[in-house]
C-alpha positions in Angstrom: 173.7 35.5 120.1 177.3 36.2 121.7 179.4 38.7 120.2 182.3 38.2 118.3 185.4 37.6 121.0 188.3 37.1 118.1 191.8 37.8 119.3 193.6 40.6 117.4 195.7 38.0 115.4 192.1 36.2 114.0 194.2 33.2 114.3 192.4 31.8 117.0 189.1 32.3 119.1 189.2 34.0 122.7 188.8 30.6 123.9 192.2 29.8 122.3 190.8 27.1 119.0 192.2 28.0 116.1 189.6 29.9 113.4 189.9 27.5 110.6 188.5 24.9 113.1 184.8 26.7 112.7 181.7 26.0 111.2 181.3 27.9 108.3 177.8 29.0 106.9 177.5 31.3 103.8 174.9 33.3 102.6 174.8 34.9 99.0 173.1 38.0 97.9 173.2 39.3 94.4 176.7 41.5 94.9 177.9 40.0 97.8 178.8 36.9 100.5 178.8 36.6 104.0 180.7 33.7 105.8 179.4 33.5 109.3 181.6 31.3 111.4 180.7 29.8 114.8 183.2 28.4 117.4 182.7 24.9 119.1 182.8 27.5 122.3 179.5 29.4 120.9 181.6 32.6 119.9 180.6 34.2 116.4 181.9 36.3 113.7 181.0 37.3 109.9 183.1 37.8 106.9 182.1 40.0 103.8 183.5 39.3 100.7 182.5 40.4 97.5 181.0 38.1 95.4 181.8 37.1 91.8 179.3 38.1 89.2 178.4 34.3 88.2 177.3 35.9 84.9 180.6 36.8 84.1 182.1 34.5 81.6 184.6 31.8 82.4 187.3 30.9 80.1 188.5 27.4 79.3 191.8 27.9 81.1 190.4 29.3 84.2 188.2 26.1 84.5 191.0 23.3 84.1 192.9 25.8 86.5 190.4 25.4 89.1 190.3 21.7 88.7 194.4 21.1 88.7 194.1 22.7 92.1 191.4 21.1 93.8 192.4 17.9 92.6 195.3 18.7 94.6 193.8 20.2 97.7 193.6 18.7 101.0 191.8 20.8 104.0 189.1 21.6 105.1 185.8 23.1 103.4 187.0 26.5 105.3 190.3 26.7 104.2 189.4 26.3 100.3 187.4 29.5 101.0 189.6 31.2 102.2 190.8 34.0 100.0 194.5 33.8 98.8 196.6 36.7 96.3 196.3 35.6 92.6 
């Protein structure tokens, strides 16, 4: 396993592709979830994010939210995880 070789900016790898162009593999414990990237070049890194309690409960507006903006959402599956400011 290589360490991670991320440029300061994390907008691209050390061997100069962008991040959003790497696999993405998550894993999902109870409180949290880890996004572990890897770079066509073999170079790895892992996010940590907390995770959403999916016992929480969902309200009728948040779902036809969700659905107005994937419906218009073009990228890839990397990008849609990405977190963005409410």
């Amino acid at each position: 396993m290589q360490r991670s070789k991320l440029e300061p900016d994390k907008g691209k790898c050390a061997c100069g592709r962008r991040t959003k162009d790497a696999s993405v593999y998550i894993y999902r414990s109870h409180t949290d979830r880890f996004l572990f990237h890897r770079c066509d070049c073999g170079a790895e890194w892992t996010e940590h994010q907390t995770d959403v309690d999916p016992l929480d409960p969902v309200s009728s507006d948040e779902v036809i939210e969700v659905h107005k903006r994937l419906a218009k959402f073009e990228g890839s599956f990397s990008e849609l995880l990405e977190r963005h400011p409410a």
